[in-house]
C-alpha positions, 0 to 999 in steps of 0.5 A, spaced: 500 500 500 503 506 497 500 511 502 503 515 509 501 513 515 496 519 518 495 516 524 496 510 529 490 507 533 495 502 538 489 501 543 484 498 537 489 496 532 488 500 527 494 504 523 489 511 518 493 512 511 493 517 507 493 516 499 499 520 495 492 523 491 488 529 496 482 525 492 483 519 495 479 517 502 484 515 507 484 508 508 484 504 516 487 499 515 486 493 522 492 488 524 495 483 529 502 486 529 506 493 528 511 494 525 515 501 527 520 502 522 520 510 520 525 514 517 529 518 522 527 527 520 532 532 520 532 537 526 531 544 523 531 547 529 537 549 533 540 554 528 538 561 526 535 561 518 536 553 518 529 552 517 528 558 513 534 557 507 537 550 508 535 544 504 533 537 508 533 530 506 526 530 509 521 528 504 516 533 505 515 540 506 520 546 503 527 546 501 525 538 501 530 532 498 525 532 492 526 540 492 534 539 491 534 534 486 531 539 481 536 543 483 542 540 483 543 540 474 543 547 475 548 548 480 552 543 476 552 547 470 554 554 473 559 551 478 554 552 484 558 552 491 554 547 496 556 546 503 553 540 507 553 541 514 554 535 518 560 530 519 556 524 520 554 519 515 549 522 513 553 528 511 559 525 508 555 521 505 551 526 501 558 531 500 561 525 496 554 524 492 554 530 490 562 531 488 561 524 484 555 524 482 556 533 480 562 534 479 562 542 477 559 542 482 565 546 488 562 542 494 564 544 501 563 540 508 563 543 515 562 540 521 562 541 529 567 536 530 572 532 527 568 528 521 565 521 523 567 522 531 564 515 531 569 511 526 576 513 528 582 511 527 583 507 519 575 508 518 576 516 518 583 515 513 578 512 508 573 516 508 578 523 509 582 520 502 576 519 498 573 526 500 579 529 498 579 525 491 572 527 489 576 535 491 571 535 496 573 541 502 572 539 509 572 545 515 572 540 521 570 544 528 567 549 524 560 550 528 556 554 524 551 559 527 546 562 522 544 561 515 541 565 510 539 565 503 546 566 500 552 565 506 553 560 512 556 564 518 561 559 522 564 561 529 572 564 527 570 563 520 565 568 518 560 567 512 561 561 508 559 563 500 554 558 498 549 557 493 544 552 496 546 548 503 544 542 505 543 541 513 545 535 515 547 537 522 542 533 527 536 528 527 530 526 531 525 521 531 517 524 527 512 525 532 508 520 529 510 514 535 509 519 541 502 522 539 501 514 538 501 513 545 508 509 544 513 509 551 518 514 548 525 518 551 526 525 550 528 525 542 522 521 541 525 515 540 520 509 541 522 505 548 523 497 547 524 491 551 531 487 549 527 483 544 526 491 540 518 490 542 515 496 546 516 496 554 509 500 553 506 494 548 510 489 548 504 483 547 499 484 540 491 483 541 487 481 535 485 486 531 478 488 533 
């Protein structure tokens, strides 16, 4: 079923979707067992203008991943500046799609830290040589403090020139477990048992 689940009803077992068509009726769909399984949503809060000027890899809303992906021909034919802010995973792997994918794009990635503080050591080297191989500039422990429309101002930098930016620089879970009803933590994040079931509803009853 192609959809977006618009609502979850935990009690009575029943999850509301929403049809990619406005002209369709949502449909209520019962079941025995659910399976949580939703993307995490970039957290566009935190920094002044985030919101308002960068582009997201969520899939909804302004300044989207569908939004870049138009965007991202034109910057390559005009040797467009595009910085990706964020040295996780996420982030880097975003600065060497669009390095390789782009190459007229110029394609700068900054980070807080020092890029993928979680895999130090060889794992780091690697991904350090490939960033310089696909001529991708890094700006490790530069903490940027606002986004505009065409510049990104970072701590003991300045302003950063850039065409579009993209922010990658935090995650939280959507809002959709916790309106549920669902036992989360303060991300949001659903809370569960060793055996990944919820510690709120760890045992399914028949759909009603």
């Amino acid at each position: 079923m192609r959809g977006t689940v618009a609502s979850m009803d935990i009690e009575n077992h029943r999850v509301t979707v929403a049809k990619q068509s406005t002209e369709q009726e949502p449909e209520i769909v019962g079941y025995d067992y659910l399976m949580f399984v939703v993307d995490s949503m970039t957290n566009l809060d935190g920094v002044a203008g985030v919101r308002e000027h960068a582009y997201s890899l969520n899939r909804s809303g302004t300044r989207s991943i569908e939004d870049l992906r138009t965007l991202l021909p034109v910057l390559n034919d005009s040797n467009g500046r595009r910085v990706v802010a964020g040295g996780g995973p996420t982030g880097v792997e975003a600065a060497a799609e669009f390095a390789e994918s782009h190459p007229g794009m110029r394609v700068t990635l900054t980070t807080h830290g020092d890029v993928v503080p979680l895999f130090p050591g060889k794992p780091r080297e690697h991904v350090m040589k490939r960033l310089s191989e696909l001529e991708v500039e890094v700006r490790p422990h530069t903490k940027v403090t606002r986004v505009v429309a065409a510049t990104l101002s970072a701590e003991g930098v300045g302003d950063l020139p850039v065409d579009a930016s993209l922010w990658c620089g935090g995650f939280s879970a959507p809002p959709l477990a916790r309106q549920s009803g669902l036992t989360v933590n303060d991300r949001g994040q659903v809370l569960v048992d060793a055996t990944t079931r919820s510690i709120s509803h760890p045992v399914a009853a028949l759909a009603r």
